[in-house]
C-alpha positions as CSV (number, residue, x, y, z in Angstrom):
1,X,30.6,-49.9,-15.6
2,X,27.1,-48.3,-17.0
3,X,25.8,-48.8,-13.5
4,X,28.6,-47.0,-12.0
5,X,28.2,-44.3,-14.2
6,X,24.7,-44.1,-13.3
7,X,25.3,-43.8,-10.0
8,X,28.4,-40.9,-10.8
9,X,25.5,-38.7,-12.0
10,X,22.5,-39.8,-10.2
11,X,23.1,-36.4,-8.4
12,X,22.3,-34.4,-11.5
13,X,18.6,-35.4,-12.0
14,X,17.7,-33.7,-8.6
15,X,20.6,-30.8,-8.8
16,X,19.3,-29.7,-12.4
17,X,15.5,-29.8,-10.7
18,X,16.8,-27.8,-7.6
19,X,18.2,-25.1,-10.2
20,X,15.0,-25.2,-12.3
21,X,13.2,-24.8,-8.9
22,X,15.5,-22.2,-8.1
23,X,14.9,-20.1,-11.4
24,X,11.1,-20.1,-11.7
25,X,11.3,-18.7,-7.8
26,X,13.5,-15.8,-8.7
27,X,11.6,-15.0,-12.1
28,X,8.2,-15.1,-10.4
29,X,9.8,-12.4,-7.9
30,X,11.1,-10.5,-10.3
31,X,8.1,-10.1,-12.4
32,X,5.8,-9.7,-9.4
33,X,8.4,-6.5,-8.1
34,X,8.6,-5.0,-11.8
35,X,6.5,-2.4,-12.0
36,X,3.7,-2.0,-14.7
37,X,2.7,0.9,-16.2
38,X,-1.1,1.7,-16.0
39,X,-2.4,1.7,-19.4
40,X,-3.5,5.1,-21.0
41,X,-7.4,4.9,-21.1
42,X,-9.4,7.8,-21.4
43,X,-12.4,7.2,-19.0
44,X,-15.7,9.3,-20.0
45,X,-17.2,10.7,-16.6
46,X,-20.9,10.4,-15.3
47,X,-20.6,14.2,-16.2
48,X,-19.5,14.4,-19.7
49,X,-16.3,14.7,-19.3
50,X,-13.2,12.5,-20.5
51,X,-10.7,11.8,-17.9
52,X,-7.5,11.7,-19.7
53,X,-4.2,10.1,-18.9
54,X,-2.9,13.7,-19.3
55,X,-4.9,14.9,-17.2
56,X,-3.8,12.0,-14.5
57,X,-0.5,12.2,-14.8
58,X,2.2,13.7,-12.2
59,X,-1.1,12.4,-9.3
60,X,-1.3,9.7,-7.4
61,X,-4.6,7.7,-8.3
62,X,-6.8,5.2,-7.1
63,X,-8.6,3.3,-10.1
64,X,-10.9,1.2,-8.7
65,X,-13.8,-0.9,-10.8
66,X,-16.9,-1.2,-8.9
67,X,-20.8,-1.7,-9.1
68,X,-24.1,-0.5,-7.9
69,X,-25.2,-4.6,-7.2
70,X,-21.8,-5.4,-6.0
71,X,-22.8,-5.6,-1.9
72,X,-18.5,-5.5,-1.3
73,X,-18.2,-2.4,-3.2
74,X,-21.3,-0.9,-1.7
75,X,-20.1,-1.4,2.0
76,X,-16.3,0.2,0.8
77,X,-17.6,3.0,-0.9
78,X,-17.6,5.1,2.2
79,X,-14.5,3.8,3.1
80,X,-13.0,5.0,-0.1
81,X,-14.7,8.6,0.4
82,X,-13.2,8.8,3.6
83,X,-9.3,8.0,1.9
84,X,-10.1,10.5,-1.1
85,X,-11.3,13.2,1.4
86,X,-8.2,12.6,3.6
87,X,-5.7,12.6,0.9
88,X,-6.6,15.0,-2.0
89,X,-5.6,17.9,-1.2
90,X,-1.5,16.1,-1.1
91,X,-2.7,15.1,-5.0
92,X,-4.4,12.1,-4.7
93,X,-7.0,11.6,-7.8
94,X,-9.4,9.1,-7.8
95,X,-11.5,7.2,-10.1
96,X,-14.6,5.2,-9.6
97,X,-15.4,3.1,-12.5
98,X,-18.8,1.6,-12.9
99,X,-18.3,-2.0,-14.8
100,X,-19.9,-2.6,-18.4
101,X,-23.3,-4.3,-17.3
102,X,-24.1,-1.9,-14.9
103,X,-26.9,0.5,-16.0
104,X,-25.6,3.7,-15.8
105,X,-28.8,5.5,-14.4
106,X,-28.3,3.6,-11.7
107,X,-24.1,4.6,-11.5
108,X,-25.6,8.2,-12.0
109,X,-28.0,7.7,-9.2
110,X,-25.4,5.8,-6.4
111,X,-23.0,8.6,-7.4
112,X,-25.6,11.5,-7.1
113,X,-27.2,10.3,-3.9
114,X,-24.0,9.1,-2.2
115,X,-22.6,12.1,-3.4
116,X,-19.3,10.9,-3.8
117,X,-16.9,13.3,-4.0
118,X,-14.5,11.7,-7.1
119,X,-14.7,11.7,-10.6
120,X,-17.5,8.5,-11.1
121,X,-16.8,6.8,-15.0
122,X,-18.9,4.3,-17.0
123,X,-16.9,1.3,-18.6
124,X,-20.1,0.9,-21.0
125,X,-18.0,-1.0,-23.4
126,X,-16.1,-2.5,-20.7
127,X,-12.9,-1.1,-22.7
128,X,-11.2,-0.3,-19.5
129,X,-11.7,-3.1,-17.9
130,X,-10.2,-5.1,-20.3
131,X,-7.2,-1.9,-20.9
132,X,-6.3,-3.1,-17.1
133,X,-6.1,-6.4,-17.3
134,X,-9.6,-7.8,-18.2
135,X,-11.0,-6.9,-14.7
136,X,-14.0,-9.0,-14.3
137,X,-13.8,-9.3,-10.2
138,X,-15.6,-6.4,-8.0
139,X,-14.2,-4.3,-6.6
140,X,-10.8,-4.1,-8.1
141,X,-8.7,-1.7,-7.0
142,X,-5.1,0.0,-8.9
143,X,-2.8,2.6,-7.0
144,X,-0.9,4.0,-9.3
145,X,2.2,6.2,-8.8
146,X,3.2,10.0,-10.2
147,X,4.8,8.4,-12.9
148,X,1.9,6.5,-14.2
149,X,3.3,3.1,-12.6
150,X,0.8,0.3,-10.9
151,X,2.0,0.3,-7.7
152,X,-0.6,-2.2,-6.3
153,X,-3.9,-4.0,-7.5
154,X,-6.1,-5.0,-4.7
155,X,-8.9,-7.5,-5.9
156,X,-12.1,-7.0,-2.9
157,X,-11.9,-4.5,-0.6
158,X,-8.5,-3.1,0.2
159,X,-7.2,-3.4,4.0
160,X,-7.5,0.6,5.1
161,X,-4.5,0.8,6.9
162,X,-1.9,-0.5,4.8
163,X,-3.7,1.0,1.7
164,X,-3.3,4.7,3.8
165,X,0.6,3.7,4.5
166,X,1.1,3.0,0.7
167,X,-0.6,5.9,-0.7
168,X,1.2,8.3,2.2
169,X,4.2,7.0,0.9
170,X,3.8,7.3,-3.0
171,X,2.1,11.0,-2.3
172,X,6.1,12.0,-0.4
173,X,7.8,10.5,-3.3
């Protein structure tokens, strides 16, 4: 009789797994569709000036963590000119923030040389870095939406297109 009984439910073992299985799958989607909200740092400018979540908010910004010996963020850099000079004036904001061990004459120089046309920040206590989710990869990307929500983090250098296509998108809505 145990045997049988064994047998009755030998089914449930896998069917409890299957449902376990099951429930992991749909949490993992869920939390990877919830949105996040980007977390109010105040970044201080290669100018002086604090950049303020106030002062970011109701725009659609581009984050992205970056330095002047990272050779990936060096080759993107023009790329990312060419997106913020194509998209500000529908309210895109962007901020380029230099990591904590990157010596900020040399931020100051890149940015000053380069030109680049977007606010440039120094992460000198690396307080940002950790504020979005202890960044220690360059470059790291965030698009954020008008309502202060990450919409997307891209770890190395974004692909163009589909990074245009999402910020089009959050700049209509």
């Amino acid at each position: 009789m145990h045997a049988s009984r064994s047998n009755s439910t030998a089914w449930l073992k896998p069917a409890l797994a299957a449902v376990a299985i099951a429930a992991v799958g749909v949490a993992a989607y869920v939390s990877l569709n919830q949105q996040s909200s980007a977390p109010a740092v105040t970044f201080m400018s290669i100018k002086g000036e604090k950049i303020t979540p106030e002062s970011l908010h109701g725009k659609v910004v581009m984050v992205n963590f970056w330095a002047t010996s990272c050779a990936t963020c060096v080759a993107e850099m023009p790329k990312m000119v060419e997106t913020y000079n194509k998209y500000k004036s529908q309210g895109l904001e962007f901020v380029a923030v230099a990591m904590r061990d990157d010596p900020p004459n040399y931020v100051v120089n890149y940015a000053e040389t380069r030109q680049l046309p977007f606010k440039v920040a120094l992460d000198t206590a690396g307080d940002a870095a950790k504020a979005y989710g202890n960044v220690a990869m360059t470059p790291t990307t965030f698009v954020i939406d008008r309502n202060g929500k990450i919409l997307k983090r891209y770890v190395g250098e974004p692909e163009f297109p589909a990074l245009h296509k999402l910020l089009e998108k959050a700049l209509r809505g």
